[in-house]
N, C-alpha and C positions, 0 to 999 in steps of 0.2 A: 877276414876282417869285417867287411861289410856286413856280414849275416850277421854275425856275434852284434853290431851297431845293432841290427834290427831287433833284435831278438830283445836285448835290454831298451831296445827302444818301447818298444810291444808289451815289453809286458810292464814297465813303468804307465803305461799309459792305462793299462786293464786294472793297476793298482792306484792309481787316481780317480777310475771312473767307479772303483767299487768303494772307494773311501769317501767320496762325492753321495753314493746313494744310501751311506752308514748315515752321514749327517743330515742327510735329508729324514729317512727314516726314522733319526733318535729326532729329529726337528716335530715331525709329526705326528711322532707317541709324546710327544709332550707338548701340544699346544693345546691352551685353555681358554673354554667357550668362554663370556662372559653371561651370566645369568642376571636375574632377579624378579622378584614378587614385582604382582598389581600390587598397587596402591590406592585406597581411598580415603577421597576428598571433598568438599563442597566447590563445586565451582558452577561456571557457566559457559553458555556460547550463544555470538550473535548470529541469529539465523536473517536472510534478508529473503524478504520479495517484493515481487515486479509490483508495481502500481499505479493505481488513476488518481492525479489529482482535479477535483472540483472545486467550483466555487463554494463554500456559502448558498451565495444564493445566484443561480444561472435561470434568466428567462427570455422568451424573445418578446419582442416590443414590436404589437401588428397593430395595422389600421382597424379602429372602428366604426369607420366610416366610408362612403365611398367618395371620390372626388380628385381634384388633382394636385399633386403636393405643390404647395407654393412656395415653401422656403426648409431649409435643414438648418438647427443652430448651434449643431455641435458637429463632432470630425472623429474617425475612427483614434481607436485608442485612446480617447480622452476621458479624463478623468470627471465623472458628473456630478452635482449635488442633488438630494433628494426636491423634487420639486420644479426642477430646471428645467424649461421649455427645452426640448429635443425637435420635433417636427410640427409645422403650423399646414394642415391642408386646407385647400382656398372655402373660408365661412358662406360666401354670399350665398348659397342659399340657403343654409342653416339660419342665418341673420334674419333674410326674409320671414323663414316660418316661424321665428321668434317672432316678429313683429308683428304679422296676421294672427298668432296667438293673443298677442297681449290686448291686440286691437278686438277679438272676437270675446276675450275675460269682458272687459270695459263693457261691450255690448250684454254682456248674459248679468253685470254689476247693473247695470242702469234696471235691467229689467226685474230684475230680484226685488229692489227700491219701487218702483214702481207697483209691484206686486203685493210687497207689505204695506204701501199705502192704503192700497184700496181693500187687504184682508182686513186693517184697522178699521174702516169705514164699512164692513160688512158686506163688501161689494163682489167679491170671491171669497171662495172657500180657502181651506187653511191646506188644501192637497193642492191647489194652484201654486201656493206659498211653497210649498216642499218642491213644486216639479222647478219651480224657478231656482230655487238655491241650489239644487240638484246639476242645474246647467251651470250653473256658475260657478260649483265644485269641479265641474269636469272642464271647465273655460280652464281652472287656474290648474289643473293638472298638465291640461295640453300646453301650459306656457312653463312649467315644468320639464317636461317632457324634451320642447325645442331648446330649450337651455342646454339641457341635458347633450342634446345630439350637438348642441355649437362648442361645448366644453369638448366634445368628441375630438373636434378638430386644430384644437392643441394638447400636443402629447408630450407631456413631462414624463421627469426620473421620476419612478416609485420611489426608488432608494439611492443610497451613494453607490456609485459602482464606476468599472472601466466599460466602455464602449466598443461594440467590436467592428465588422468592417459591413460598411453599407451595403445592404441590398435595393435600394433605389437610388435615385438620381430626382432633383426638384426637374419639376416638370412632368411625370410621370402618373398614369390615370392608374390611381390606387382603388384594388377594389375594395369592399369592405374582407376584415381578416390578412391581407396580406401581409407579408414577413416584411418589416422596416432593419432592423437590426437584431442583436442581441444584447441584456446587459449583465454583465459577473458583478456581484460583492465580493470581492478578494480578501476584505480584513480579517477573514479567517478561511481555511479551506479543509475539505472533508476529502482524505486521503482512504480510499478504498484499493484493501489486499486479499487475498486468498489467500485460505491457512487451510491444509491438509486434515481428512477429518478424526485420523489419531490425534496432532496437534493442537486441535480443538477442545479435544477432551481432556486432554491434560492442561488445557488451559482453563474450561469450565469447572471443574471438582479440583483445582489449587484452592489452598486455605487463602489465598490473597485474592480471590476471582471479585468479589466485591470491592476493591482499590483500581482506581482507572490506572490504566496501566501504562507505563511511562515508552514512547517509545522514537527513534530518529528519522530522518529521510536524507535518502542519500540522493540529490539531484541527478540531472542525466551529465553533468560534465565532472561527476565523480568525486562532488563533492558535500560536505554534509549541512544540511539547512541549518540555521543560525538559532532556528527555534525548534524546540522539542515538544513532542504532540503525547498526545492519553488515549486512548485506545477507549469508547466511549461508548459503540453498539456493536452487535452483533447482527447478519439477517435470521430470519426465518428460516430460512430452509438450504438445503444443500444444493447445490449443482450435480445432479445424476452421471453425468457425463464424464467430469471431473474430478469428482469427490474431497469439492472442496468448499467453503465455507467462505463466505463475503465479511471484513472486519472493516470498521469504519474508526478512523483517527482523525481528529480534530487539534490541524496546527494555526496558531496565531498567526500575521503576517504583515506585521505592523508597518514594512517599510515597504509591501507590495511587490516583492520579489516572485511572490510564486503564482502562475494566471491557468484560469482555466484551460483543461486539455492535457496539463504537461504529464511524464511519463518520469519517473522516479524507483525506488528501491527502499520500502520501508527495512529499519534497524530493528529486530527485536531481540530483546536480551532474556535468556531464557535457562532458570537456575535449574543443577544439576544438585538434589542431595544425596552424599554419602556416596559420589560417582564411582566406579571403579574405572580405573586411569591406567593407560600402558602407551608406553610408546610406538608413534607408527610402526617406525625401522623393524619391529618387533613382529609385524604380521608382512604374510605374503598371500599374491591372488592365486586362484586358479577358477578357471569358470566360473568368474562372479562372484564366487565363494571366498570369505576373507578365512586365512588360519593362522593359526600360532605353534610352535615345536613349545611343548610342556616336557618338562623331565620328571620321570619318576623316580621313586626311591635310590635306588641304582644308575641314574645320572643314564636314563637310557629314554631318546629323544623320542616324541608321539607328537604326529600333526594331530591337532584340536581344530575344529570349526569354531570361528566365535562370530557375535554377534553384533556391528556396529549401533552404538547407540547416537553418538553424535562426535562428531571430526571438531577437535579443536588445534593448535598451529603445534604442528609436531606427535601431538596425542591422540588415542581416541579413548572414547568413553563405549566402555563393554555392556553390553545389557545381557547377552546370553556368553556362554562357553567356559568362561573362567572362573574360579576363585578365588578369595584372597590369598591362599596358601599356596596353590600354584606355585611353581619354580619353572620361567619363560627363558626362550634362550634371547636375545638380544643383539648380538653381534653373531658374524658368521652362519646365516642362514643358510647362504649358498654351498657351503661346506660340508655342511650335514646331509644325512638321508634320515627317513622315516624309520625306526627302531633303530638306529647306530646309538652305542653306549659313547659317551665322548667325556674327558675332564673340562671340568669345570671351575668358573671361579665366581661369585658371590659380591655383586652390589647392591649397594641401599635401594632402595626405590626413589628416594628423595634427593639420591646422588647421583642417579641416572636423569632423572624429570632436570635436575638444576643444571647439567651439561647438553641439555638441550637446549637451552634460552630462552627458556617461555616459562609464562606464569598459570598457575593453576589457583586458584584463589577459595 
């Protein structure tokens, strides 16, 4: 009795495991890849890089004089107007050789007068006359001159700008040249990026290269500046090192948000015509190397090398490997191997990109 249990036990169980591996079997002669074509489109992508932002206009503010600072009338970070007494270093002896100046003109005046008296009355020659106006030209230069050097020792704003942080202290024996502070014009600021030098060139030979070219800044707290800049210069020359190109953008900054030094992320939006478009999901790596499974006539799978041209959110955009006619496999990459003939089944391109959730414009 026992044995006969086993026996239909055993072999119930060998007729379940083999009718288990039928429906596996009939499961995986009939499961179908999903396919479909590139597609092209017009779109774009925003590319970003790191950057400098500057002022306008960034300079330092030195003594032109030597002496000792007698008084400071403005405070770091403050905002200055063009003109505004900054630093006053002690006059008195500027003052002085102003005054021995005006006082030695007055002496070379009287004598001049005195000279053309007596050229009138025949009494010297008309070269006595010359040597005297000659000193009296040079009396009123050298009171000039002491002006000049007493003007030295009040230092105004050139321009409006912010103030940066002191490098002296009143009291302090300034020589002539030394570094007082710095001052920014921030009402506008010159955002300098580096663009790669393929990038370059497809920016220089675009039919738009001549329209200043509109572009964002993305702050360092990851967020995006309030004004939009134009892309305005290019440098000269390339960076050998790098192989990249210095672009200069000029943003407005009306409310003073952005100061010299800071570190940013310029936005540039950069059109793709007639792009060919496929979905990431659609490629895989190996060594660097991006591919695609393409089917041929015969629905029988080929890795393809292709070529990224530029990453957009879910997409990329193909430069080398594919065609439009192409037929990609799209699902079930893992599943395949390299010439396995597989069925298939056939989506839109425009029905695959729209269950993606992104736009391609």
């Amino acid at each position: 009795m026992t044995k006969s249990v086993l026996l239909i036990t055993t072999a119930c169980t060998l007729f379940i495991a083999a009718s288990c591996n039928s429906k596996k079997e009939k499961k995986e002669e009939h499961t179908k890849f999903l396919i479909t074509n590139p597609i092209k489109k017009d779109t774009s992508i925003t590319k970003d890089y790191v950057c400098n932002i500057n002022s306008f206009k960034h300079i330092e503010l030195r003594a032109l004089e030597k002496g000792y600072l007698k008084e400071i009338h403005v405070d770091e970070g403050q905002l200055v107007k063009k003109g505004q007494k900054m630093f006053n270093i002690m006059p008195n002896i500027y003052e002085a050789d102003l005054q021995k100046a005006k006082a030695e003109a007055k002496v070379a005046e009287i004598e001049l007068q005195n000279t053309q008296l007596l050229t009138d009355g025949n009494v010297v020659s008309k070269n006595e006359l010359a040597m005297a106006k000659a000193n009296f030209d040079k009396a009123n230069a050298e009171v000039s001159l002491a002006q000049t050097h007493l003007g030295f020792t009040n230092i105004r704003a050139p321009f409006d700008g912010i103030m940066d942080h002191l490098h002296v202290r009143e009291g302090s024996l300034l020589d002539e040249g030394e570094l007082l502070t710095t001052l920014s014009d921030n009402s506008k600021m010159w955002v300098y990026f580096n663009v790669p030098e393929a990038e370059y060139l497809d920016y220089i030979i675009s039919t738009d290269k001549d329209t200043k070219k509109e572009v964002q800044l993305l702050m360092a707290n990851n967020k995006r500046f309030n004004q939009k800049g134009l892309v305005e210069t290019i440098e000269g020359e390339f960076n050998n090192e790098t192989g990249n190109i210095a672009f200069r953008a000029t943003f407005q900054n009306p409310d003073r948000i952005l100061r010299h030094g800071e570190t940013g992320s310029v936005l540039m939006t950069i059109p793709f015509k007639d792009a060919l478009i496929i979905p990431q999901k659609a490629t895989f790596e190996i060594l660097d190397k991006r591919f695609v499974f393409v089917l041929d006539q015969d629905n029988v799978v080929h890795q393809t090398e292709v070529t990224i041209g530029a990453e957009l959110p879910h997409l990329f955009v193909i430069s080398e490997g594919l065609k439009l006619s192409d037929k990609i496999l799209i699902d079930g990459i893992r599943m395949v191997k390299n010439n396995e003939k597989i069925e298939t089944k056939f989506a839109e391109p425009n029905e695959v990109i729209s269950k993606l959730a992104v736009y391609a414009e």
